[in-house]
C-alpha positions, 0 to 999 in steps of 0.5 A: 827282958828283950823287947819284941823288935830288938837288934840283938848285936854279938860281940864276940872275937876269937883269939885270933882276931886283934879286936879279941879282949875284953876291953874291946868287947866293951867299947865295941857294946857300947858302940852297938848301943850307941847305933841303936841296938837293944841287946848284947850277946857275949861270950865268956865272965871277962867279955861279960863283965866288962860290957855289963860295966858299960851298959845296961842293956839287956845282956846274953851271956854264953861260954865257948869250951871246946871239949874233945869229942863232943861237939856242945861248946856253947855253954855245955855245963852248969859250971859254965853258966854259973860264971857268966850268970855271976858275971852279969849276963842277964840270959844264959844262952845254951845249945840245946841241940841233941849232940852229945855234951861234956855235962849234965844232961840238957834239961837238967842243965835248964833246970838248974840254971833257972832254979839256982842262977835265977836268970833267964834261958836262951836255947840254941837249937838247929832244927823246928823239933829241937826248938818246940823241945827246948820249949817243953824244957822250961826255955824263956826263948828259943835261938835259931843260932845252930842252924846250918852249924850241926848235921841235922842240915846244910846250912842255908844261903842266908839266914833261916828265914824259914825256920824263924817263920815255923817256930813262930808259929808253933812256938809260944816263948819268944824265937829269937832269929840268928845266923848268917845275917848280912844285910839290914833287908834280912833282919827285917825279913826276919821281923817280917816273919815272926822274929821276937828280935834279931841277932847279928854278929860278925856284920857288924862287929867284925871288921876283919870279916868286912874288910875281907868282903870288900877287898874281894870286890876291890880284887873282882 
């Protein structure tokens, strides 16, 4: 579903954030593709919706929730994927690490998802053994997007390159490279070392974020 050598962009901002809403998320996809990218990540039925109704590319969908007491927020339950899956997500992104979730337990979680939403899985995993994990689970593709993000370990300056590189190796679904991308010369490292394609988000789609960069500069 996504071509090896794809620039994924995440669209996705946060409630604080002016650019949150649908509406936006749309016009900010369609934006992507017009420069070029190959795929669309998204969260939520109302982000999705509205970006699937602008485009056809290849769309990952997930669902923030924040629970109490557990730290799975990315997709944490079926309900969850059901509602991007109908709202046109083409891959159900899910954490696949192993913290605690509010839901079925994660391989029960792929299963379903593959078996009654007949999309495919994405597996967000922070760690090598998490990844080959997800693989053995039934996942169509395995994201370093955890990575740095949960206390299995500190996250790395940039993104992890070297956890792309020992995925690709051992894996044989499709890793997809994601986290801490801030440059063009990343993402191609990230190709450079095996990455079936690359996800960026916040340098590109968010430009609170940029602005704040250059006005330090601006402040130096």
């Amino acid at each position: 579903m996504i071509p090896r050598g794809t620039l994924v962009v995440s669209c996705q901002a946060r409630e604080d954030n002016p650019l949150h809403g649908a509406a936006h998320m749309a016009a900010m996809a369609r934006a992507a593709e017009q420069g070029g990218a190959g795929g669309i990540r998204a969260n939520g039925p109302d982000d999705v919706a509205a970006i699937r109704a602008v485009t056809k590319l290849p769309l990952i969908g997930l669902f923030k929730r924040d629970d109490d007491g557990f730290p799975v927020y990315i997709t944490p339950d079926f309900a969850c994927a059901r509602a991007v899956a109908q709202a046109g997500a083409d891959i159900v992104a899910v954490d696949a690490t192993a913290r605690p979730r509010r839901g079925e337990p994660i391989v029960e979680l792929i299963a379903r998802i593959r078996r009654e939403l007949h999309v495919l899985v994405m597996a967000d995993i922070a760690t090598h053994a998490q990844g080959l994990a997800a693989e053995s689970w039934g996942v169509d593709y395995v994201a370093t997007t955890m990575s740095g993000y949960t206390e299995d370990k500190p996250p790395t300056d940039g993104p992890d390159l070297d956890l792309v590189a020992s995925l690709t190796k051992a894996c044989r679904v499709p890793v997809i490279a994601e986290g801490r991308f801030e440059t063009p010369a990343q993402v191609a490292q990230a190709f450079d070392r095996g990455a079936h394609a690359v996800v960026v988000g916040t340098a590109i789609t968010n430009p609170r974020e940029i602005t704040r960069r250059f006005a330090a500069a601006a402040r130096a």
